[in-house]
C-alpha positions in Angstrom: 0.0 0.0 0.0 1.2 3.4 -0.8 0.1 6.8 0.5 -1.5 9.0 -2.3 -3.6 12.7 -2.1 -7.2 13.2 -3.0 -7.2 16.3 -5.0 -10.3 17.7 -4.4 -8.7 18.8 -0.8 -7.0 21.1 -2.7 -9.5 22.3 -4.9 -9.6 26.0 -4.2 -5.7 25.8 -5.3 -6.7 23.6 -9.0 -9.6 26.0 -10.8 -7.3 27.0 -13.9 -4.7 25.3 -15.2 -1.9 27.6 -14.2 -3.1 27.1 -10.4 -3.4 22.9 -10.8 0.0 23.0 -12.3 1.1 25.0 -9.2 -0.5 22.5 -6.9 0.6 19.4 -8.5 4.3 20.9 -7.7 3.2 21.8 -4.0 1.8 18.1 -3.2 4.8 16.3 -5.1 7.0 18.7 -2.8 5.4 17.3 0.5 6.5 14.0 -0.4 3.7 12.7 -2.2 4.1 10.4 -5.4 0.0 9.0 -6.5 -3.0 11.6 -6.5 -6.7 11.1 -7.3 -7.9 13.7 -9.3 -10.9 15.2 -8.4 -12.0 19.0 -8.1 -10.3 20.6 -10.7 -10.7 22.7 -13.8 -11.5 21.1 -16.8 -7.9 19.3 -18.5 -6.7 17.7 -21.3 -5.8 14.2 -21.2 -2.2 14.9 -22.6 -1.7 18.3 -20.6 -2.0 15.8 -16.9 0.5 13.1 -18.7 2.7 15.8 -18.9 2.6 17.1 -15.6 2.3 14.1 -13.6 5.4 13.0 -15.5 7.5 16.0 -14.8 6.1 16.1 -11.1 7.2 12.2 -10.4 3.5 11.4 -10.1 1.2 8.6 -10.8 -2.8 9.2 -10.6 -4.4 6.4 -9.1 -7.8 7.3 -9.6 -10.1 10.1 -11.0 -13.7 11.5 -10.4 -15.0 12.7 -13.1 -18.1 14.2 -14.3 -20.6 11.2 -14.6 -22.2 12.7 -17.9 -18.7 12.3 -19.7 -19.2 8.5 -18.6 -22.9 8.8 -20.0 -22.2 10.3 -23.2 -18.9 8.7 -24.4 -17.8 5.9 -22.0 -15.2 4.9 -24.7 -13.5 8.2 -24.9 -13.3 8.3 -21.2 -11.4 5.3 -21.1 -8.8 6.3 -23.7 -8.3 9.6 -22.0 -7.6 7.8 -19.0 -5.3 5.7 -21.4 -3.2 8.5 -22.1 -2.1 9.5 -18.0 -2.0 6.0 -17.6 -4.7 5.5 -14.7 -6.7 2.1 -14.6 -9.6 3.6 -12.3 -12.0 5.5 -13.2 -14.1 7.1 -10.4 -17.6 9.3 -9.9 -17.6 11.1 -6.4 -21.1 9.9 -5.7 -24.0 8.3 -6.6 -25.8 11.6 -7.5 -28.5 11.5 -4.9 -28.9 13.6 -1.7 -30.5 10.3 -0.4 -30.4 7.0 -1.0 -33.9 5.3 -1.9 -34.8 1.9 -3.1 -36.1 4.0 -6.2 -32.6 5.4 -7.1 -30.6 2.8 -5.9 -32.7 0.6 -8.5 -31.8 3.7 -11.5 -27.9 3.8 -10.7 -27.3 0.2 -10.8 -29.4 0.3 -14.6 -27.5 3.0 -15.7 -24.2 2.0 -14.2 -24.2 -1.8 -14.3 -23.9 -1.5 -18.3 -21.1 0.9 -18.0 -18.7 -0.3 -15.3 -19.1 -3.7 -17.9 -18.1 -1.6 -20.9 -15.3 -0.1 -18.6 -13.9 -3.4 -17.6 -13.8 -4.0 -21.2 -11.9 -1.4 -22.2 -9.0 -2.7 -19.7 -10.5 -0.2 -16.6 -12.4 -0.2 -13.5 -15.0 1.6 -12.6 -15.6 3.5 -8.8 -18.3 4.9 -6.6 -17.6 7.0 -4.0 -19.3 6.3 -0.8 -20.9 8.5 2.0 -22.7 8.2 4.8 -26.3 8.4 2.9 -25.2 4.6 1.8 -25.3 2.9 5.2 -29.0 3.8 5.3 -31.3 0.5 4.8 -33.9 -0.4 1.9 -37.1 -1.1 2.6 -36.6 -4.6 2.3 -33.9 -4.6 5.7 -30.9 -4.8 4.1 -28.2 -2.2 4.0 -27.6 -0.2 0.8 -23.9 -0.9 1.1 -24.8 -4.8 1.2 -27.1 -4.4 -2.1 -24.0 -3.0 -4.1 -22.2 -5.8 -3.2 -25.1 -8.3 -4.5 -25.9 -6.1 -7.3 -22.1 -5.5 -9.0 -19.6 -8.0 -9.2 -16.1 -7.2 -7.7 -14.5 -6.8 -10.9 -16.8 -4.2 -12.5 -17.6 -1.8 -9.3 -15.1 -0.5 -7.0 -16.0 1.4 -3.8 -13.5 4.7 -3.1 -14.1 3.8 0.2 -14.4 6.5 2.7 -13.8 5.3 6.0 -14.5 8.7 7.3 -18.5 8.8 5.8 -18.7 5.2 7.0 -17.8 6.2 11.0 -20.3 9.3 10.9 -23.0 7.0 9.7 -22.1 4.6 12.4 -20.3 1.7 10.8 -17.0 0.3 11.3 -14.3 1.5 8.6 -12.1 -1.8 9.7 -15.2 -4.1 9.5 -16.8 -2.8 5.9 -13.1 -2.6 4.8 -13.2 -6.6 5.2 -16.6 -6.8 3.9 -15.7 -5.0 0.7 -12.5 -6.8 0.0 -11.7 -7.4 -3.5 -13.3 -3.9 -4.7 -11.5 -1.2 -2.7 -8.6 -1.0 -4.3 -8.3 3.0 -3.3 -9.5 4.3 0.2 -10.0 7.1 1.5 -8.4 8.7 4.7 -9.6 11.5 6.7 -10.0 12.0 10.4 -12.8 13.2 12.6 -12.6 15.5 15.7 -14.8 18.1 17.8 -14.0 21.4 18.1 -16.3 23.4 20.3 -19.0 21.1 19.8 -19.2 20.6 16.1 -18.1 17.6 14.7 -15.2 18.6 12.1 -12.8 16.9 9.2 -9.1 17.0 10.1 -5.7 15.2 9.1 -5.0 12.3 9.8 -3.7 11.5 13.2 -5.2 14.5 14.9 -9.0 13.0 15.3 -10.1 10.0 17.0 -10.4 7.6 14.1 -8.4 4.1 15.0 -6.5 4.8 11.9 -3.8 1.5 12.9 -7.0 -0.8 13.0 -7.8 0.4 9.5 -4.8 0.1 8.3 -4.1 -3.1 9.9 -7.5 -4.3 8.1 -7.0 -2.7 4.9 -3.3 -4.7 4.0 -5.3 -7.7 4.2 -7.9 -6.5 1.8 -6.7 -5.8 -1.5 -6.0 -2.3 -0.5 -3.3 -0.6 -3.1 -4.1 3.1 -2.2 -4.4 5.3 1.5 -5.6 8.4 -0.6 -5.5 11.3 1.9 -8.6 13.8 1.9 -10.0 16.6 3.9 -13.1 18.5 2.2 -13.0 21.4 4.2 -10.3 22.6 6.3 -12.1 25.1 8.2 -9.6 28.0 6.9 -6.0 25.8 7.5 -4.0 25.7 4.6 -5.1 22.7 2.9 -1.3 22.1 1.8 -0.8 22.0 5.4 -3.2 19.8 6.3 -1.7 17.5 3.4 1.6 17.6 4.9 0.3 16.8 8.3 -1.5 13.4 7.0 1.8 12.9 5.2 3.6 12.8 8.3 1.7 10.6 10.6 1.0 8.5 8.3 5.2 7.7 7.4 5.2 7.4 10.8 3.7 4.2 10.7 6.0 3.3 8.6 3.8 3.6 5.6 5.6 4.5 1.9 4.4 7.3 -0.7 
């Protein structure tokens, strides 16, 4: 397992090019080596070759918009050809809530396309948060029905193992239960400041972040992608840097 950075903490720094070229330098410069794009200004596929290349880094994962994966799934995977990234992610499911109703829609639009994905030599990703862990109607946890509805090798899971503790679920226990699709995870820590319950880097929270580690080498695991959403006014460079170094600490590698 490597350590990589999500992107979209940054993406106040990536909204032109000039500015996401800046960035890319910044995050390399912490120590970094993989990102997950996500949150930035429109690119081409040959302009981020080129940058990751001349930064030292590899892109692990994308979100993209999930029309370009409606409209053209074909092209989407040959653009992701060209900066040499397998996975190809959507940040979420596109609903404010999770419903039987909707849950039934994304897995008829999707299902076809994560197949077409696979075919082109890719995988394809949903991003998970907290609205996930509700339950159908039927009982059954919406988390579970992804896993009965999409076969391991045609749906990932970004897994957030922050959106999994606020819903109540254990990130070390749905890590297990998701083996074989969570190839790339997400890391970001949870704390209280004056009452309100707030994102911060990891290692400053009270997530068991050894436990989900511990869990997450056993699981297929390949990336510990770093990501804060909002940093509450800290430099989000900062906060990058401070995930970076508690998580070398254990001894982990970028």
């Amino acid at each position: 397992m490597v350590i990589g950075a999500q992107l979209y903490t940054i993406h106040d720094y990536t909204k032109d090019i000039a500015s996401f070229s800046e960035s890319l330098k910044k995050v390399a410069d912490i120590g970094y080596k993989t990102v997950q794009v996500s949150g930035t200004c429109p690119y081409e596929a040959e302009w981020l070759k080129e940058e990751l290349d001349k930064n030292g880094l590899k892109c692990a994962i994308t979100h993209i918009n999930p029309n370009d994966i409606k409209n053209d799934v074909d092209k989407v995977c040959r653009n992701h050809d060209i900066f040499e990234c397998r996975n190809i992610g959507i940040g979420s499911m596109g609903y404010s809530t999770v419903t039987d109703e909707n849950f039934n829609e994304f897995v008829s639009t999707y299902r076809p396309l994560a197949t077409r994905i696979k075919e082109n030599g890719h995988k394809f990703f949903f991003h998970n948060h907290h609205r996930e862990f509700g339950r159908s109607i039927d009982g059954r946890v919406f988390m579970d029905k992804f896993i009965e509805e999409f076969p391991a090798d045609i749906l990932g899971v970004t897994f957030d193992t922050y959106w999994a503790q606020y819903a109540g679920a254990d990130p070390a226990v749905w890590i297990e239960k998701l083996k074989g699709r969570i190839e790339c995870i997400h890391l970001k820590d949870m704390t209280v400041v004056d009452g309100e319950q707030r994102m911060a880097p990891v290692g400053s929270g009270n997530m068991n972040f050894e436990r989900i580690i511990e869990r997450a080498e056993g699981s297929g695991v390949e990336y510990l992608l770093v990501e804060q959403d909002n940093c509450y006014g800290e430099d989000p460079f900062a906060c990058l840097a401070k995930s970076y170094a508690y998580l070398t600490s254990l001894g982990l590698k970028a």
